[in-house]
N, C-alpha and C positions, 0 to 999 in steps of 0.2 A: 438841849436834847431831852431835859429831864420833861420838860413842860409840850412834848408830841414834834417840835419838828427833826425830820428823817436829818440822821448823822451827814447822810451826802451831802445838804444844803447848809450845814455849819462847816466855818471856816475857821478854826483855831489858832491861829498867827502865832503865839507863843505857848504851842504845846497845848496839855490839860493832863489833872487830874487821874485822868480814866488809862493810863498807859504809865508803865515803868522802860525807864535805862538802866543803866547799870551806872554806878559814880566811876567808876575808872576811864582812865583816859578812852577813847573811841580809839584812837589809834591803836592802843597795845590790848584793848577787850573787842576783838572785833566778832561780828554774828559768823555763821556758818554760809549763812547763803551768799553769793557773789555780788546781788544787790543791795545787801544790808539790810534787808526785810523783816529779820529777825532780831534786829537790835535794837529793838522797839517790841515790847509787849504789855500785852492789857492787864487790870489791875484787878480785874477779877480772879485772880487764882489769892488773892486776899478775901482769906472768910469778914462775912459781914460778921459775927457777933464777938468781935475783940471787945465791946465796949466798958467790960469788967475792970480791963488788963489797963485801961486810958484811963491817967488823970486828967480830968478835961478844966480843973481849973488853971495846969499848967503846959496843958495839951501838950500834951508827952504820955508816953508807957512810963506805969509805973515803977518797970525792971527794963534793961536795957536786954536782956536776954530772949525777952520777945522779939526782937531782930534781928534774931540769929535763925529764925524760922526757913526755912527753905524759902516759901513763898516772898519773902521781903531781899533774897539775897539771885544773885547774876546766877543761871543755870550752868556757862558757860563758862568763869571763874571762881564765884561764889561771894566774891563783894558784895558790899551790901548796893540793894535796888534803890532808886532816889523816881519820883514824879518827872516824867518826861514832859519838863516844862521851861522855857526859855528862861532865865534869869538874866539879871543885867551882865554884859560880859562875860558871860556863860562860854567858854569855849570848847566845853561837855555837853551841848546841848545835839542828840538824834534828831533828826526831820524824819517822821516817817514818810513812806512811799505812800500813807494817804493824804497824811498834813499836803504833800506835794501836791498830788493828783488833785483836791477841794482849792487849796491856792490858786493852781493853775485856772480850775473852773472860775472860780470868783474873778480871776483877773480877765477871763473872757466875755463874762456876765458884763462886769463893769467896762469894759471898752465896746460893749453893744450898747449899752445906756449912756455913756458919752457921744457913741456915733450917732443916736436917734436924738440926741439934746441936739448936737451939734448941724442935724440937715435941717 
């Protein structure tokens, strides 16, 4: 995305960077909306200039109280927020209803480029 192509043509299989969940179970932190649309949100409400607050030779904050900031914790419990991003055996891991919706696309893209290999 960073380097011009449109977000809709990326397909992020295991999550990204750019979107937070909440670390509490999915089951007992659930969003508000009935599709679960909101249990998934962007990582932009994190200001860009923490870089004071980062040791970056141990890349960590250099106080753990920086993540008690609003912005880093669940709107809806107050847990702290974690990178909405697949880990192995992740059984905490949100799909958002875009991740879906790009998957879906890619997987229809690639069954038109198979069918045209394949006549």
């Amino acid at each position: 995305e960073k380097v011009g192509f449109p977000p809709e043509l990326i397909y992020a299989c295991h999550g990204d960077l750019h979107h937070l969940q909440c670390t509490k179970d999915r089951r007992t932190c659930k969003g508000l909306e009935p599709d679960g649309s909101d249990e998934v949100w962007s990582a932009d409400v994190i200001p860009k200039d923490l870089d004071e607050e980062v040791d970056e030779g141990a890349l960590r904050f250099r106080s753990a109280e920086s993540l008690e900031r609003s912005y880093f914790l669940c709107s809806r419990c107050g847990r702290l927020a974690r990178p909405n991003v697949w880990f192995c055996h992740d059984k905490n891991y949100n799909v958002s209803r875009a991740s879906i919706e790009r998957g879906n696309g890619f997987n229809k893209w690639l069954a038109e480029v198979q069918d045209r290999q394949a006549a």
